[in-house]
N, C-alpha and C positions, 0 to 999 in steps of 0.2 A: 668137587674135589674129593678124590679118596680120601677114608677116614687117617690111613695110616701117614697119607700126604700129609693131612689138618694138622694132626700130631707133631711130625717131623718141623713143619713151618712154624706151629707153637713153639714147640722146644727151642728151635733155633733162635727164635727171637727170645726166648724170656733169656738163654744164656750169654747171648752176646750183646745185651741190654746193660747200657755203660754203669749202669748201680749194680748189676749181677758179671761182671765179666772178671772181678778179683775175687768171688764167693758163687764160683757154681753149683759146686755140691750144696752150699744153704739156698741156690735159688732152686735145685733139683730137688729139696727138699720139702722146699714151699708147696710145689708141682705137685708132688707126688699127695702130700697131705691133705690137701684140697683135691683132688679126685678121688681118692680113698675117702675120706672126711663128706662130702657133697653127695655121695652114696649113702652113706650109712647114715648120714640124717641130712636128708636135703631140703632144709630149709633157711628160713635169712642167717647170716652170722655175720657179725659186727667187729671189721677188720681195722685198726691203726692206719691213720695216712700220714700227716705234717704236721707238725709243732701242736697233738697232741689232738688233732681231729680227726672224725673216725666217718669210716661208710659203710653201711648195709649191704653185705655183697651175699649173692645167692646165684645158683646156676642160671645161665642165660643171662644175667647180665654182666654182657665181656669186659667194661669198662672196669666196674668193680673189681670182679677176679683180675682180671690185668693188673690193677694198681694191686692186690695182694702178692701177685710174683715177682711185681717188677717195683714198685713203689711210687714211682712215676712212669706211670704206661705210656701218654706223652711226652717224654724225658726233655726234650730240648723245650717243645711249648709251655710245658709245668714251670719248666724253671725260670722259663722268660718270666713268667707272670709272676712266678714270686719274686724274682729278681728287682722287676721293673718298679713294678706299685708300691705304694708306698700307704701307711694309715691314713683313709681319708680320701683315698681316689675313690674315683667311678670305673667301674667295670662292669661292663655291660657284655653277656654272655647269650648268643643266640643261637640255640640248637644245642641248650642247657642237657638234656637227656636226663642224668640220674644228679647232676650237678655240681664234678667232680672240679670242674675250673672255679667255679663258683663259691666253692668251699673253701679252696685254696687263698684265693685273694680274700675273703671275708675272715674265714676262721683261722688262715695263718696267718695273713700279713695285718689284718686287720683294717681293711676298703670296704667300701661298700659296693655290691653287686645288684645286676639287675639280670633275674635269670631267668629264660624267657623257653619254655619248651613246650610245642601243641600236641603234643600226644599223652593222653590221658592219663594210660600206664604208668609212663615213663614221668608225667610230672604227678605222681604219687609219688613216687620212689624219690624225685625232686625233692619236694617235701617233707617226706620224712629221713632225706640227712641232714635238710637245715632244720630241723626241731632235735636232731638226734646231738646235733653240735651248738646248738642254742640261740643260732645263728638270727631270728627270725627280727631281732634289728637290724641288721646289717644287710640281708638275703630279703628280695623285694622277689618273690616269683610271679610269675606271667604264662596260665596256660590258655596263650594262642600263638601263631606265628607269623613270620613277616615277611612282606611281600612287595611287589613294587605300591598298592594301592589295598584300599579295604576292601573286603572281598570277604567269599566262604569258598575254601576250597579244599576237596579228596585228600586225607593223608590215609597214608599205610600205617597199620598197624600192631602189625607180627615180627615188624623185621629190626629189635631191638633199636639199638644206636643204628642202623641203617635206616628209620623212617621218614619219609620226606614225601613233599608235595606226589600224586599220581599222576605221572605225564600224558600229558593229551595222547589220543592214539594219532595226531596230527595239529600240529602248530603247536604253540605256547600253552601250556595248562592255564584254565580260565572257569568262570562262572558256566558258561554256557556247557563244560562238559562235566557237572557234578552229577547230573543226575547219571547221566551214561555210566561214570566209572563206580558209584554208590551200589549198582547191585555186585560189588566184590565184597565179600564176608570178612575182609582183610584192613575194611578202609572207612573211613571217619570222615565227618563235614566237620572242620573246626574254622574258626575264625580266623582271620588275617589282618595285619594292620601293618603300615610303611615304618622303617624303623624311626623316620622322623617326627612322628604323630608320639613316641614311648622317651626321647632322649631331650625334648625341648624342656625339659626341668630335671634333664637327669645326663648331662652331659660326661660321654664318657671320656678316661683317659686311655685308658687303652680298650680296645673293641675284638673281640671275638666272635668268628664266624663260623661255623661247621652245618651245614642245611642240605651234606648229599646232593649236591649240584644244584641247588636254586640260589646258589650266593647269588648268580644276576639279578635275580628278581630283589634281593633285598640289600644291594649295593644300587639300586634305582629309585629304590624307594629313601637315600638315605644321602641323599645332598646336601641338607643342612647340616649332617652328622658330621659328613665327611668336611666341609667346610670348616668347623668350628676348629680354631685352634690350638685349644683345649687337648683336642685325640691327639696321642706323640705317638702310638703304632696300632697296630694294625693284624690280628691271628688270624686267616682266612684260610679253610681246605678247599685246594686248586687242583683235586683230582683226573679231570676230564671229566667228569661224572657232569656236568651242564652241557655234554653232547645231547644226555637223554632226554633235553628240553631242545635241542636245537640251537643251542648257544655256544659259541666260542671265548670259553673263558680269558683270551688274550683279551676278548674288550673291556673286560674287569681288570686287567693289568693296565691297561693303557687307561682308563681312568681314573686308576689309582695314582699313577704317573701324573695325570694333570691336575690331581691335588697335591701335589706334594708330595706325596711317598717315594721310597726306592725300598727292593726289596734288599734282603738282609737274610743271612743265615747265621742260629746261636748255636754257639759249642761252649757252654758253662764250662767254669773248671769242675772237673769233679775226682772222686777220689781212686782215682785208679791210674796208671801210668799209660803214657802214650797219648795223650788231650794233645789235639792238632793246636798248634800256636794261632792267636788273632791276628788275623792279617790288619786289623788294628792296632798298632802298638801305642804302650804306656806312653806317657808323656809327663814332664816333671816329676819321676819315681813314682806315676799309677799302676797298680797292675793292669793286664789285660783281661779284655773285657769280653773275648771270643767270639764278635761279631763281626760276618765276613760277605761284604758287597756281593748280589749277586747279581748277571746278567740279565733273568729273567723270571719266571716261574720258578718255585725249585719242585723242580718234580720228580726230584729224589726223593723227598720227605713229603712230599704231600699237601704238607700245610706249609704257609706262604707267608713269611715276618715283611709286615712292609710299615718302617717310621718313618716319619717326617720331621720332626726335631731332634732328629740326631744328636747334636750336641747335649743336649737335655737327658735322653736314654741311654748314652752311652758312660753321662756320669753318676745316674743312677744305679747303672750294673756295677763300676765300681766302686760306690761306697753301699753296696747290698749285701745285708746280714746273710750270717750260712744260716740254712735252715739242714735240718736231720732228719734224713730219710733213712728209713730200715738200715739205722744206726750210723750212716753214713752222713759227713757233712756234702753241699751243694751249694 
C-alpha cells in the first residue's frame, strides 16, 4: 500500500475511534506528537493505558502506538474484557504479543492471566510490561505456542503482531516441513503445545484467541477447554486468514455452536453521542448492556464475541465498574 494510503487509513481510524470521535483535534494531536517525538528520539517511551497501567511503546510496535492514539486500539474487545472479568478470574490470552489484553484484565480489573506468546521478540516486550506494572503475581507468561498437538514448529519473525505459524507450501503446517521453511532468515523453531495440556489447572473464564489464522489448530487442541463450564465467552480473530493454512474458518463457528456458544457483537456505552441502542433491553430498571446477537462470523470487526452463559455475561456488563481511558469513562 502507498505510504500516503497508510497515512490516510491511519488517520481515519484513529479519528473515528469511538474514545477520539468528540476530541479530534487531541487525538490529531496525539498523532502528530508521536511522529515528531519517535524521530527525534526514537527509542522505548512509557505511555498511560487503564486504571493507572502503563506500556512500553516504541516504533514498530503498532499495538502499543495504537493504544497511545486511540486508548483502546481494540475498543469494543478491550472493553469486553474489562467489563466482563471480574477480581479473581482466569484469563487466558493466546497470541499475547506485547500483552496489552493481558495487562488489562490483570492490572486493571485485577484477574489473573495466563499470557502465552512464542515469538521471542515480542515475548520480551511481554515481559517487560508485566514487570513495568508489577504484575508478575497475577501475569503467568508462556513463550511457546499452541497447536492442535506438541510439536516444534516455523514461526515468523519480522512481521510484528502479524507473526504466526509458516504455512506449509502444501497441506497443513507440520513437523515434517521445519526444516524446509528454517532456511528463511525471518523464522524461528519454537515449541508448541495443545491449549489443553496449559488450562487443566488453570481454567479459563473468559479465552482469548488472535494467532493470524491458526485458531483451527488451537481450537483442536482445546476440547477440554472448550468443554468446561467455567469459559462464559469466548475473543477469537475470524479474519479469513486460516485460508492460508487451507482451512475454512466456518468449522471453527460450527464448533463453537456445538459447545454452546452463539456469537455476539459489543457496543459499550461510551462517552460520546450516537451509541447504537442494545438490541438487548433492560429488564427490571437495568441499564443496557450493548450486546447484540449475531447471525454468524462478524466479519465486520474481525474479531469474533462468542458466550455461552449468557445470562451470567450479560449481568456482569451490567453491574461493570467504569473504568477511564484518556480521561474518558467506559
Amino acid at each position: 500500500m502507498p505510504k500516503l494510503l497508510r497515512l490516510s487509513a491511519a488517520l481515519r481510524f484513529i479519528l473515528t475511534h469511538p474514545l477520539n470521535r468528540q476530541h479530534k483535534l487531541r487525538a490529531l494531536g496525539r498523532f502528530l506528537r508521536w511522529q515528531v517525538g519517535s524521530r527525534l528520539a526514537p527509542g522505548p517511551v512509557i505511555i498511560p493505558f487503564v486504571e493507572g497501567t502503563r506500556l512500553i511503546a516504541q516504533p514498530g510496535l503498532m499495538g502499543a502506538t495504537g493504544i497511545y492514539y486511540t486508548g483502546l486500539y481494540e475498543f469494543d474487545e478491550m472493553a469486553f474484557t474489562l467489563h466482563a472479568l471480574r477480581p479473581g478470574d482466569r484469563f487466558v490470552d493466546v497470541g499475547a504479543h506485547i500483552g496489552a489484553f493481558s495487562i488489562l484484565a490483570a492490572g486493571a480489573v485485577g484477574a489473573h492471566a495466563l499470557a502465552i506468546e512464542p515469538v521471542p521478540a515480542s515475548f520480551a516486550h511481554l515481559l517487560d510490561n508485566i514487570n513495568l506494572n508489577g504484575l508478575s503475581a497475577l501475569v503467568r507468561p508462556l513463550n511457546v505456542g499452541i497447536a492442535a498437538q506438541a510439536d516444534r514448529l516455523p514461526f515468523t519473525t519480522g512481521k510484528g503482531a502479524a507473526n504466526g505459524v509458516v504455512p506449509a507450501q502444501s497441506g497443513a503446517p507440520g513437523a515434517a516441513h521445519l526444516s524446509s521453511a528454517l532456511h528463511l532468515a525471518s523464522t524461528i523453531a519454537v515449541d508448541v503445545l495443545p491449549l489443553d495440556a496449559l488450562t487443566a489447572d488453570f481454567p479459563p473464564t473468559i479465552l482469548k484467541i488472535d494467532v493470524e489464522g491458526y485458531e483451527h489448530a488451537v481450537i483442536a487442541g482445546a476440547t477440554q477447554t472448550l468443554a468446561d463450564q467455567r469459559l462464559l465467552a469466548i475473543l477469537i480473530e475470524l479474519r479469513g486468514h486460516g485460508a492460508r493454512y487451507g482451512f475454512d474458518e466456518e468449522h471453527i463457528h460450527r464448533t463453537l455452536l456445538a459447545t454452546g456458544f452463539r456469537p455476539y457483537a459489543y457496543s459499550p456505552s461510551a462517552p460520546f453521542k450516537g451509541e447504537p441502542p442494545s438490541s438487548l433491553p433492560p429488564t427490571r430498571g437495568e441499564p443496557e448492556v450493548g450486546l447484540r446477537p449475531l447471525p454468524g462470523i462478524n466479519q465486520a470487526a474481525g474479531t469474533t464475541l462468542y458466550i455461552r452463559d449468557l445470562p451470567q455475561v450479560t449481568q456482569r456488563l451490567r453491574t461493570a465498574r467504569r473504568f477511564r481511558v484518556h480521561g474518558q469513562q467506559i
